[in-house]
C-alpha positions in Angstrom: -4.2 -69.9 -10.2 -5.1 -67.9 -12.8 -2.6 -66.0 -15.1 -4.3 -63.8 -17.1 -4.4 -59.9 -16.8 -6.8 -57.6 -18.2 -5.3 -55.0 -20.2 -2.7 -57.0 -21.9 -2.1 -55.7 -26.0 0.9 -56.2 -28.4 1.6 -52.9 -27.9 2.3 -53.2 -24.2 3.9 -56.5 -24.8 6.6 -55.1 -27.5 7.6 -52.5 -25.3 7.3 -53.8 -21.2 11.2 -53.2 -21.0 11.5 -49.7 -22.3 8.4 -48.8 -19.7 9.8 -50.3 -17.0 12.1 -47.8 -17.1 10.4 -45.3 -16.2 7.7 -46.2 -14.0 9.0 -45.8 -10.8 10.2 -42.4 -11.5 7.0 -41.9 -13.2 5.0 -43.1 -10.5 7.5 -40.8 -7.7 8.0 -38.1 -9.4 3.9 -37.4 -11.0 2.3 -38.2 -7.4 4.8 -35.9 -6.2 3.5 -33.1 -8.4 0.2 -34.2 -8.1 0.0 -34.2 -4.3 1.7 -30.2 -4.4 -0.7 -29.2 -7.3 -3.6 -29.8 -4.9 -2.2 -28.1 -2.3 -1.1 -25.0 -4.2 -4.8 -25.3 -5.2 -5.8 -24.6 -2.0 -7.4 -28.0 -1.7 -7.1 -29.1 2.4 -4.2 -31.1 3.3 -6.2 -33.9 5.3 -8.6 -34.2 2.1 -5.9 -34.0 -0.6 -4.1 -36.8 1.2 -6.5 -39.2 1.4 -7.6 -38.3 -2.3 -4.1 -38.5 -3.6 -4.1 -42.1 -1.7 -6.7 -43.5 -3.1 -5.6 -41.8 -6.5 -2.2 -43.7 -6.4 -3.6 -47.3 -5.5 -6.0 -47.6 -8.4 -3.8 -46.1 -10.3 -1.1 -48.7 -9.4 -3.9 -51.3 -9.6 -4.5 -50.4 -13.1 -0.6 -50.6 -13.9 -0.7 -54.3 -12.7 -3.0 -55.5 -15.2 -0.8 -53.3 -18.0 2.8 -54.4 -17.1 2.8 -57.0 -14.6 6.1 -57.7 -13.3 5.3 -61.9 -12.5 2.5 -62.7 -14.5 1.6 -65.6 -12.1 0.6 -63.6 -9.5 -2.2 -60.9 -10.0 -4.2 -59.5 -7.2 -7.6 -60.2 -8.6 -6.8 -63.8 -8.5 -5.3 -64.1 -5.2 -7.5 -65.8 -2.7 -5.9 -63.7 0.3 -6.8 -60.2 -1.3 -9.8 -59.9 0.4 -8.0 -60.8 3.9 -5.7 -57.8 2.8 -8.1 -55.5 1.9 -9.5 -56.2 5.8 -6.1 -55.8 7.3 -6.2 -51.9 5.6 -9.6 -51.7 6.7 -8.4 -52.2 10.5 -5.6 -49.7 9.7 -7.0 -47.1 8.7 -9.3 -47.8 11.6 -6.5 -47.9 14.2 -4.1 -45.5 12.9 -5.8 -42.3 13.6 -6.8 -43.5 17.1 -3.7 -44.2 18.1 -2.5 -40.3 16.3 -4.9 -38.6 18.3 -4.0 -40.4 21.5 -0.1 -39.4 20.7 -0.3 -36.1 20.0 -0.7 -35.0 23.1 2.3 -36.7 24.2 3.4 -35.1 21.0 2.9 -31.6 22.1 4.0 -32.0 25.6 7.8 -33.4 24.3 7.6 -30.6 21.9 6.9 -28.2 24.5 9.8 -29.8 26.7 11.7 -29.8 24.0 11.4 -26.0 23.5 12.0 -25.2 26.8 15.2 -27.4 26.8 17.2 -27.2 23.9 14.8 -24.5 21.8 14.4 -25.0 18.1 16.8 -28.1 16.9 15.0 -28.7 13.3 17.1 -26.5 10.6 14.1 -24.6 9.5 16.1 -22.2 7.6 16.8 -24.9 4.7 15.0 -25.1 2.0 12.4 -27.5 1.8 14.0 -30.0 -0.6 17.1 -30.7 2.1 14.9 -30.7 5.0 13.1 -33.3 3.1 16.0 -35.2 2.5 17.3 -35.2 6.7 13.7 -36.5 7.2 14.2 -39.2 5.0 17.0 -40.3 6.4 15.7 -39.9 10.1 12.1 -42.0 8.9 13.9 -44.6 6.9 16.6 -45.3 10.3 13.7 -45.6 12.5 12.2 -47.6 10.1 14.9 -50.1 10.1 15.0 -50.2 12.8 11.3 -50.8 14.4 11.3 -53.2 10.9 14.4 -55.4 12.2 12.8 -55.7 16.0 9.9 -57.1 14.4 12.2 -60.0 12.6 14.5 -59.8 15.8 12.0 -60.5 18.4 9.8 -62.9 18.6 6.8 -61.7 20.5 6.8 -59.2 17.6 7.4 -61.4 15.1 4.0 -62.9 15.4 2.5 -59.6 14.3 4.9 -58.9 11.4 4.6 -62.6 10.2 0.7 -61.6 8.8 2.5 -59.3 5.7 5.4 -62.2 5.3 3.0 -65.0 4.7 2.0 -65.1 1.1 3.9 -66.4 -1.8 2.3 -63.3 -3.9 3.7 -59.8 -4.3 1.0 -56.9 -5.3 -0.6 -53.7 -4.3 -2.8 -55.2 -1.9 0.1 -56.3 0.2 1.2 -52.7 1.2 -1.7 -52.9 3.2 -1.5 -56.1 4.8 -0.3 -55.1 8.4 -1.8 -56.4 11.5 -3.1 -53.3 13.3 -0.8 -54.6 16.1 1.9 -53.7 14.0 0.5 -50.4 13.0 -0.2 -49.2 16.4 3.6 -49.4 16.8 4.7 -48.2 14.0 3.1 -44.9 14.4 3.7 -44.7 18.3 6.9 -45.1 17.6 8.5 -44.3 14.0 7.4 -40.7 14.0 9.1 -39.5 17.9 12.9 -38.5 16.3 10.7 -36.2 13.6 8.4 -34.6 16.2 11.3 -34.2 18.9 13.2 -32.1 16.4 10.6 -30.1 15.6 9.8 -31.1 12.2 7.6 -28.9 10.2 3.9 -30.3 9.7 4.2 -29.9 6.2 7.6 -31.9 6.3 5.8 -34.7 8.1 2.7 -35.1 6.0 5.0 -35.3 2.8 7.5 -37.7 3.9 4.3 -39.9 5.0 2.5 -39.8 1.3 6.3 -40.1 -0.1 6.0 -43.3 2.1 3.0 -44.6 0.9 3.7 -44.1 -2.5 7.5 -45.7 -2.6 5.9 -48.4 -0.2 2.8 -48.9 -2.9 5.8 -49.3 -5.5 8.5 -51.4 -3.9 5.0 -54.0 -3.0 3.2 -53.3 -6.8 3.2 -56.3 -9.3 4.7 -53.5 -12.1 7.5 -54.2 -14.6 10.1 -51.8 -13.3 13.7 -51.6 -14.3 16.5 -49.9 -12.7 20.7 -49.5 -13.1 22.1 -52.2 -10.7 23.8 -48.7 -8.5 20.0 -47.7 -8.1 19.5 -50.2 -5.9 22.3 -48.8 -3.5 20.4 -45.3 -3.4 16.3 -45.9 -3.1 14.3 -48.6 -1.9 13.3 -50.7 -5.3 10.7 -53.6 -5.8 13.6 -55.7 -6.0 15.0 -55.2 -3.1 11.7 -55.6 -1.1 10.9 -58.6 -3.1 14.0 -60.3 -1.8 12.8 -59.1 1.7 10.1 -61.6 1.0 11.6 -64.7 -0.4 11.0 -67.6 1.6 14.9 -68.3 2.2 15.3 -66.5 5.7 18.5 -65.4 5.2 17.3 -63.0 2.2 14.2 -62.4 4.2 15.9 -60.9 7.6 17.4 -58.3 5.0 16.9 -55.2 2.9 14.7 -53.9 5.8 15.0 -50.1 5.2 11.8 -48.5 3.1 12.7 -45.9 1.0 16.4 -45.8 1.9 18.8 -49.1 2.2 22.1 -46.7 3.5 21.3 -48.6 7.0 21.1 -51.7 6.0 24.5 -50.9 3.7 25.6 -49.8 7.4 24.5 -52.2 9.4 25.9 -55.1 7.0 21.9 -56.4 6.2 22.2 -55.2 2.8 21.7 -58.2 -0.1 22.2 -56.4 -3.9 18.9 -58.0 -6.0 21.9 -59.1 -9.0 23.6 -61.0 -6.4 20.9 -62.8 -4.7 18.8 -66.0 -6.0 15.5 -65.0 -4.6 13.6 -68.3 -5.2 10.4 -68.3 -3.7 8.3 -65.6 -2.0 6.8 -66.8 1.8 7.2 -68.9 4.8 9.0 -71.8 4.7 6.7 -72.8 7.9 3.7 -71.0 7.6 2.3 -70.7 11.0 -0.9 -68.1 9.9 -4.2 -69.7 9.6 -5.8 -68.3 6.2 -9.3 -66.9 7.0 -9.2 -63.0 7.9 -10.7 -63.1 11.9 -8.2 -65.7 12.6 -5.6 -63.6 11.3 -6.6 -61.1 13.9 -6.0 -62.5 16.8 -3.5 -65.0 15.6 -0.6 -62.6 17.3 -2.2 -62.5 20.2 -2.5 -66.3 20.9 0.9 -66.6 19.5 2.1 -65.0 22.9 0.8 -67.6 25.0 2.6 -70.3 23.0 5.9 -68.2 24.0 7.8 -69.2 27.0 8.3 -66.5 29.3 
């Protein structure tokens, strides 16, 4: 495989370290401004997001041929990036089916919910702490959807697609089987709705999703304090969430938040941890992209019942 990057000067070599310090909380905190610039601009929500999306991927894109974190892996190299780039295809396909089929069920809960037990969501906070409650709700349901799919294996078989590859890079944030997707976002986003979370909570904790999820997947030189580790989601963590060695793998599974995994005792600290390889020790996914499909599907029939 090929090791060479495209942006690479003595410049960048002499001071990796010192940047790595600050591009995460470069990254978080300038697509953060970005994304409320637009929208103070007046620019429409659903547009801005998708702009600011494809903003922050090229962006991180660009960043991986700068800094790279592993220099043997690099995205334009890897034989599977195409099959990756398909995966996102079919989720960007399938997500917003599956959102307009749930909102009705959406509204009627929220209706219910009304009726029931009237408004739960603290409203009243500022923005900044409701923020922070939403994190914590999406990040719990994100563990734990993310450990069923390592717990069980009918949906293992879906989850294995984004475990299979030795490589770590921007492309992999958007391998997902659409499988996985459709329940993901059937499930992850009930606790929010059936609070009554404000729209405009929502829609920021899902581009504060994507870009930590961009991140913690990017091939980028980043640095942190070892306590970091214990507060947000890092590369390092999710990295070790990939290594081939199963015991690091069912791990770290929290996104932007490892509290629950602290919690629920599935926490590994990156400085006390020998990653080793990224992977599958037994690699059960064919390689081209239309077997990869419907690989979860025939998977079930090998299951016993």
């Amino acid at each position: 495989m090929q090791k060479d990057y495209l942006f690479q000067t003595p410049f960048l070599e002499r001071h990796r370290d010192t940047i790595a310090w600050f591009t995460y909380p470069g990254f978080m905190v300038g697509f953060t401004a970005l994304y409320f610039w637009g929208l103070n601009a007046g620019i429409a929500v659903e547009t801005w997001v998708i702009t600011v999306t494809v903003i922050n991927f090229f962006v991180t894109l660009l960043f991986e041929q700068l800094v790279p974190r592993n220099r043997k892996m690099n995205c334009l190299h890897d034989t599977q990036s195409l099959n990756d780039i398909g995966h996102g295809i079919l989720q960007a396909v399938s997500r917003p089916l599956i959102q307009s089929g749930a909102i009705l069920l959406f509204a009627f809960l929220n209706e219910l919910r009304l009726q029931q037990f009237g408004q739960l969501w603290p409203a009243h906070w500022f923005f900044a702490a409701q923020f922070a409650l939403a994190l914590l709700i999406g990040s719990f349901m994100d563990y734990v959807v993310h450990r069923s799919f390592h717990t069980f294996d009918r949906l293992w078989y879906f989850h294995v697609i984004h475990h299979d590859t030795p490589h770590m890079h921007i492309m992999k944030s958007a391998r997902v089987h659409f499988g996985e997707e459709v329940i993901n976002s059937a499930i992850k986003p009930l606790p929010l709705i059936l609070l009554g979370a404000p729209t405009e909570i929502v829609v920021f904790l899902g581009m504060w999703t994507v870009f930590d999820g961009n991140m913690v997947h990017a091939n980028i030189h980043q640095r942190f304090p070892a306590w970091f580790h214990y507060v947000l989601g890092t590369v390092h963590l999710h990295n070790l969430h990939h290594a081939k060695d199963r015991k690091y793998q069912d791990s770290n599974y929290s996104g932007s938040v490892p509290l629950w995994d602290i919690l629920f005792r599935t926490y590994n600290h990156p400085d006390h941890s020998e990653m080793g390889d990224l992977g599958l020790a037994d690699n059960p996914v064919p390689r081209g992209f239309i077997r990869q499909v419907f690989f979860p599907f025939s998977a079930q029939f090998r299951l016993k019942h």
